[in-house]
N, C-alpha and C positions, 0 to 999 in steps of 0.2 A: 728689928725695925727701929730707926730713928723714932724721936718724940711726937713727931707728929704726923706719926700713922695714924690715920682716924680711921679705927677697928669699925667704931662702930658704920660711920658710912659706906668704905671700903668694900667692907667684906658682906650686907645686909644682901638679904637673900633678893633674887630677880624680880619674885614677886613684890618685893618690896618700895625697891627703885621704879616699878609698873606705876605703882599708884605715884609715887612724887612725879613723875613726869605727865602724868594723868591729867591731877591736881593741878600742876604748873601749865600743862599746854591748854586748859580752860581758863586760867586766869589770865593768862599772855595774849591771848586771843581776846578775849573781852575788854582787856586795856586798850590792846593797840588800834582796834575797833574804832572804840570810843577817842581816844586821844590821837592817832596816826592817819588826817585823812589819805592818805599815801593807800595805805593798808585797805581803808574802810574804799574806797573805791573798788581795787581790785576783788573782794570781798564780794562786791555789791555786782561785779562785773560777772561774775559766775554764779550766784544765787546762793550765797555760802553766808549765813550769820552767825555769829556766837552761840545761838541756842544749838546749832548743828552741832554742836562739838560737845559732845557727852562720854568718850572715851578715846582710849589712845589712837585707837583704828582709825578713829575718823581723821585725824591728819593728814589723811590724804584727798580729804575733801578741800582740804585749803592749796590755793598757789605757790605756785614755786617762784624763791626771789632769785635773780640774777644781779650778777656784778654791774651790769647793763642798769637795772631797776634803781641802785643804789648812786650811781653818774647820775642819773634822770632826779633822783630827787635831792642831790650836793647841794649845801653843805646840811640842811635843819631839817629837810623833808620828812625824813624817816624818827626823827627823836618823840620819841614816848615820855617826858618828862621835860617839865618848863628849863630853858637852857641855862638859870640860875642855880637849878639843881647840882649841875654837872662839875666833876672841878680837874677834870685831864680828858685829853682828845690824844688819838693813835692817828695813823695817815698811812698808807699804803703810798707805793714812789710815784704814781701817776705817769711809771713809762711806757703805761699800753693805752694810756688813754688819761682822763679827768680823775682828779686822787679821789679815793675813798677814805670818810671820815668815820671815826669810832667814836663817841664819846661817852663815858665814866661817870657814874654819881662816884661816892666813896664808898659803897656796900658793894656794887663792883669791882672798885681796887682789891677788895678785900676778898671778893670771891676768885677773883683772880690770881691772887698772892696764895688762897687754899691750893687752887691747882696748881701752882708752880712747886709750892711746899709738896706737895705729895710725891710729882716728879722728881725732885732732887730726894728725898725718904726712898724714893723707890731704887735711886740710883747709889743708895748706902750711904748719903750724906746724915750728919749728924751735927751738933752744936759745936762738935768737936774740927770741923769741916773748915778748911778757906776754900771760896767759892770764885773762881776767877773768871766774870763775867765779859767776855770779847766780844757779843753780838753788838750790833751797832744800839746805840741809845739815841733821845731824841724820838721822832715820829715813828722811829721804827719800833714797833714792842716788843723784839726779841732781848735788848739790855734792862728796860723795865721792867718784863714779866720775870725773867730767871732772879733780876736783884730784889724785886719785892719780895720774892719766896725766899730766897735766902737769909733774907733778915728775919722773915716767919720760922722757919728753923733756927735760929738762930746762929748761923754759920756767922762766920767773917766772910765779910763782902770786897772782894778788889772790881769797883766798878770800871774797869779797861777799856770798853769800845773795843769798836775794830780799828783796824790798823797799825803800825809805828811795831815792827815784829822786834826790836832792840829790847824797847820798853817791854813789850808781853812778858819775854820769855827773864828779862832782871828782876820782874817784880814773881812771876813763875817764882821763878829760886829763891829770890831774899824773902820770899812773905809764909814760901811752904804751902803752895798751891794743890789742893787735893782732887779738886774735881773743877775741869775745865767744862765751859761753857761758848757756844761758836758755832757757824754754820758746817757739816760735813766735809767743805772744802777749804775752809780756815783750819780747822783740826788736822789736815794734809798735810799744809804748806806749814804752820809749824812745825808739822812731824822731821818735813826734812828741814827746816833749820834746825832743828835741834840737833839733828843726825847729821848735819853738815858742821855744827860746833862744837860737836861732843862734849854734849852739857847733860844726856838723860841721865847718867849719873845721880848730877845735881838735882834730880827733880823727885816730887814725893807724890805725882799726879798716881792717883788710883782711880777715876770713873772720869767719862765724860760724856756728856747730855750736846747732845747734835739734833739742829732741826732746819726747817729754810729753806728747804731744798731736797729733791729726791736723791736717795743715792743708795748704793749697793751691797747688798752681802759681802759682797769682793772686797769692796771700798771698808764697810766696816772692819776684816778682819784684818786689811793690810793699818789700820791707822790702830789698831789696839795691838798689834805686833810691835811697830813702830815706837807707839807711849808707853808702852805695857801699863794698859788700862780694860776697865771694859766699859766699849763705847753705848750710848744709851741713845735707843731716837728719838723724838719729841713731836707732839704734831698741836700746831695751830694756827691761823688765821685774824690777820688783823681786824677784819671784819666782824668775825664770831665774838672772838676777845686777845688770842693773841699766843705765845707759846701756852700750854698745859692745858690746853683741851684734849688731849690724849699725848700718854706716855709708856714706855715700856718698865719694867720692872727689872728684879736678878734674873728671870728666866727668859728675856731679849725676846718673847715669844708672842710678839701683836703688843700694840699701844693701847694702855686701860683708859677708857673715855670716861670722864667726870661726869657719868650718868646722873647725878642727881642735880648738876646744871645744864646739861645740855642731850635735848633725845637726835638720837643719829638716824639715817638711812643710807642704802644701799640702792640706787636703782639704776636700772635700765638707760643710759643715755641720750637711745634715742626714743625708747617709747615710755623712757619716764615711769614704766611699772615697776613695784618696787622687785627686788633678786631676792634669793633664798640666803641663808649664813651660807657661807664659803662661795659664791659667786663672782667672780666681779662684777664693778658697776663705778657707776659715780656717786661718791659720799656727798651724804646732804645732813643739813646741819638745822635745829630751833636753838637758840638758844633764850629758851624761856625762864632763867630766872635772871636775867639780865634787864635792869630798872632804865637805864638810857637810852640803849641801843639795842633793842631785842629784836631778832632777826625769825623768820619764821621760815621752813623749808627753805633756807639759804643752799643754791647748789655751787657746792666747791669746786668744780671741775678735775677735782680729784680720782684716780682710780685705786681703786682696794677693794677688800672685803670685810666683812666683818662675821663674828664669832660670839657667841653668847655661852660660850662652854668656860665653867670654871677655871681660874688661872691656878698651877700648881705652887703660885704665891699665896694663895689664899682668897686673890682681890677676885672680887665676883660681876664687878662692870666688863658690861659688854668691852672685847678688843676688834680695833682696824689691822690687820696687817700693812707692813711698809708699805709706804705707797709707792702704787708700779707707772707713773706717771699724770698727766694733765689729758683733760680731753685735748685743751690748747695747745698743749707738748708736743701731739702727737706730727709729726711731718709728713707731709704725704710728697714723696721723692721720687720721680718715673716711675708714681700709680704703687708703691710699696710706701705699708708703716713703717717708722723711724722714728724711734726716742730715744731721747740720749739717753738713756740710761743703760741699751745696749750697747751704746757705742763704748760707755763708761766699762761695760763687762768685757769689753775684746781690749780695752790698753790696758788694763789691773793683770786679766790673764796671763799679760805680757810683758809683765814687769813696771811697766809705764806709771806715773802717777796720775790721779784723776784731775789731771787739769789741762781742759780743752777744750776746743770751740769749733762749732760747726758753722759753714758757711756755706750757702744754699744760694745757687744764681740761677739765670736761665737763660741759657747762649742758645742762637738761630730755636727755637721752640723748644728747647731739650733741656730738662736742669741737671746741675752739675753738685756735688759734694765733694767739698774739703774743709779736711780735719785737721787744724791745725792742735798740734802737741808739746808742751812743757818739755824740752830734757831734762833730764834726771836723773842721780847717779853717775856711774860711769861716763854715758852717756854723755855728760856740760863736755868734757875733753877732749870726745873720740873723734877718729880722723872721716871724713869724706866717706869714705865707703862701708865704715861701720855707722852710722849715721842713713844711708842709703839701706844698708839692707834692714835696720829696723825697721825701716819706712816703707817697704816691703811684704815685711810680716806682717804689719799690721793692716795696710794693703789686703791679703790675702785674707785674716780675721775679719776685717769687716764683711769683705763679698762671702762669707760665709756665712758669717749674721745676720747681714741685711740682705744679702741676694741683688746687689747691685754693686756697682763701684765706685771708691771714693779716693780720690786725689790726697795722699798722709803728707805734711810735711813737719816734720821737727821743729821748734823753735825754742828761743831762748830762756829761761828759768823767768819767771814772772813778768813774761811780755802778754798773759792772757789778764786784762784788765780784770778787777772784780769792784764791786760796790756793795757797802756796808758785809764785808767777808764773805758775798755770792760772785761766786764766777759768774760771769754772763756765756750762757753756753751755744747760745743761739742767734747767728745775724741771718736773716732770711731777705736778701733782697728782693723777691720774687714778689714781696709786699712793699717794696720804696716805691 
């Protein structure tokens, strides 16, 4: 284990972590009470006060916050701490709607930089480490969360951003980049430029820490073939705090949740009851030891599960498995579920790389899909009718996946737009 494995939080028995989140979800609850009239309304709206809350059970006696609830109270609504306190704000993109703000005291940075630190420890980084950070910076927290922690580990830091893939992969090579950092579909498309300049040679990448976005068993094993690395998933939200609210470890086997900042749920999405370990559901998030911005039953629209069974790493916090989509993800396509992340599992199967985009219309009352596709490989060169019959196979993959049909067409190597290293995977005009 790198230097800062924290043995002792890490790995403390279940029962132990019970009481910290105990402790913490009575004190988070009586601050935001008292300081967040946001809070103390909704509180007051269903007959719920601080004194109700005498163990962990009763969390369910409190309301559920929505993304909705956090628009409603932009930009100071929701802040538990005078705004003199505070000294960084995070920002969600504001493309579905009004941005969501986060903002930071400094004992948050700091909790925050723990979690990253553990994440990268878990991904085999060490002081010995350069840490080559691609997620975007700026509002986005995926470049501030991974380079805070990196510098807590004490790694060398190439703070990159996203984009300008020249520069990536020059400074990759001349600096001895060991563990890349990036969204699942930035990890990709590097993959094949690399493979397109035959430079892996030149490279020294052993791990790489992927988050931002859903993506697939498939997806991971073709991008750790590709870097010969092993890729690592990451999970957080700019809301909650940002990357390193859960991470996987060496045994890639569920994301370990930073149980002694943040208690998780599992529930029901439409009746909101909580689900058993190994169910699915929609994760829901407190993050109560969060002094600025603490969030209470925050639901993530996320689907997974989660696990409270010992990890064969030793780490004893509960794990999420990958997550298998968004409640919002989900499309609903002539009366059938559609998430992309099957659509991701029929082009990987097929050689394809995972970069693609669905477009969802609705001609005379009837909606239509099509899947537009990256070439790749062979593929940039081939003639007319090798080109067609890929578009065929895959064609035929889909109506087996999805049990309808979808319109494949091929297109050009990085004609599918991305922002801050997220493909946009979804235009749904059926909502313009």
């Amino acid at each position: 284990m790198g230097k800062y494995f924290q043995e002792d939080i890490e790995t403390m028995p279940q029962s132990e972590i019970k009481k910290i989140q105990e402790q913490g979800l009575k004190d988070v609850v009586k601050r935001v009470y008292e300081n967040v009239p946001f809070y103390a309304k909704k509180m007051d709206e269903i007959g719920v006060t601080p004194d109700d809350i005498k163990s962990l059970d009763d969390i369910t006696k409190l309301p559920f916050l929505t993304k909705d609830d956090l628009r409603d109270a932009y930009p100071f609504g929701l802040l538990a701490r005078p705004l003199k306190d505070c000294v960084r704000i995070h920002s969600t993109s504001g493309t579905t709607g009004k941005r969501v703000v986060d903002f930071y005291t400094q004992k948050d940075l700091d909790m925050w930089s723990d979690c990253t630190a553990r994440a990268l420890v878990a991904a085999g980084a060490t002081d010995e480490d350069v840490v080559h950070v691609c997620y975007g910076y700026g509002l986005f927290t995926g470049g501030s969360g991974l380079h805070d922690g990196s510098h807590k580990v004490g790694c060398l830091t190439l703070p990159m951003s996203s984009g300008n893939t020249d520069r990536q992969l020059q400074f990759m090579q001349d600096m001895g980049a060991t563990i890349l950092c990036c969204t699942p579909s930035y990890a990709a498309y590097l993959a094949e430029s690399i493979e397109k300049r035959g430079i892996k040679g030149n490279l020294k990448l052993k791990a790489g820490i992927f988050g931002a976005e859903a993506w697939s068993e498939d997806m991971r094993h073709s991008i750790e073939g590709k870097l010969g690395i092993k890729a690592h998933d990451i999970y957080g939200l700019t809301e909650i705090e940002g990357p390193g609210v859960s991470f996987e470890c060496e045994e890639q086997d569920g994301m370990h949740i930073c149980e002694d900042y943040f208690i998780p749920e599992v529930v029901d999405p439409e009746t909101l009851e909580p689900v058993p370990d190994g169910e699915l559901g929609e994760l829901v998030f407190t993050s109560f030891a969060k002094e600025a911005f603490p969030l209470i039953r925050y639901r993530t629209k996320d689907i997974t599960y989660i696990t409270h069974e010992k990890c064969k790493c030793g780490r004893t916090h509960a794990r999420i498995h990958r997550l298998m989509g968004r409640t919002d993800d989900m499309l609903i396509i002539k009366g059938v579920n559609v998430y992309p992340s099957q659509v991701e599992e029929v082009l990987i199967k097929r050689g394809m790389e995972p970069n693609y985009q669905l477009i969802i219309d609705r001609i005379d009352n009837s909606d239509t899909l099509d899947v537009h596709v990256e070439k790749s490989g062979m593929l940039i060169n081939s003639d007319y009718e090798v080109i067609k019959a890929k578009e065929r196979e895959i064609v035929s993959g889909l109506k087996s996946m999805l049990g309808i049909y979808a319109k494949v067409t091929l297109v050009e190597p990085n004609s599918i737009p991305r922002s801050e290293g997220k493909a946009v995977r979804v235009i749904d005009n059926r909502k313009i």
